[in-house]
C-alpha positions, 0 to 999 in steps of 0.5 A: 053670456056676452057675444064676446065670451061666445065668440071666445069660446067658439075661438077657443074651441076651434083654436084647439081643433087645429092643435089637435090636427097639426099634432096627428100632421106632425106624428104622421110626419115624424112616422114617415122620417123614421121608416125612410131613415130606417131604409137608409140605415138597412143593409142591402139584404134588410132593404129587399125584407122591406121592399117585399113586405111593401110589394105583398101590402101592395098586392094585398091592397089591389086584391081587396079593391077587386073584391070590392069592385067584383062584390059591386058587380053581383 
């Protein structure tokens, strides 16, 4: 194998790692377009569901914090 069919490989590889990583950018992307047109959309009494459903994911997520920082201490 030549340095130039290595280093096509080697191109060919890397170019498809960025391709892969920009598709999971633009899911991701699209994913947080649809939840925030979905809470444009809501009606006040489904905006408040949403609301509290983050307010006990975020509190779910602070509790495990502390018990990884309390289990830390032990």
């Amino acid at each position: 194998m030549s340095w130039w069919e290595r280093f096509v490989a080697i191109f060919k590889s890397e170019a498809a790692d960025v391709k892969e990583g920009l598709q999971k950018a633009g899911k991701s992307i699209s994913d947080e377009l649809d939840r925030k047109q979905a809470e444009l959309d809501a009606e006040p009494h489904e905006r408040v569901d949403m609301l509290m459903e983050e307010a006990d994911q975020a509190d779910k997520q602070f509790e495990e914090l502390e018990d990884r920082i309390k289990g830390d201490q032990d």
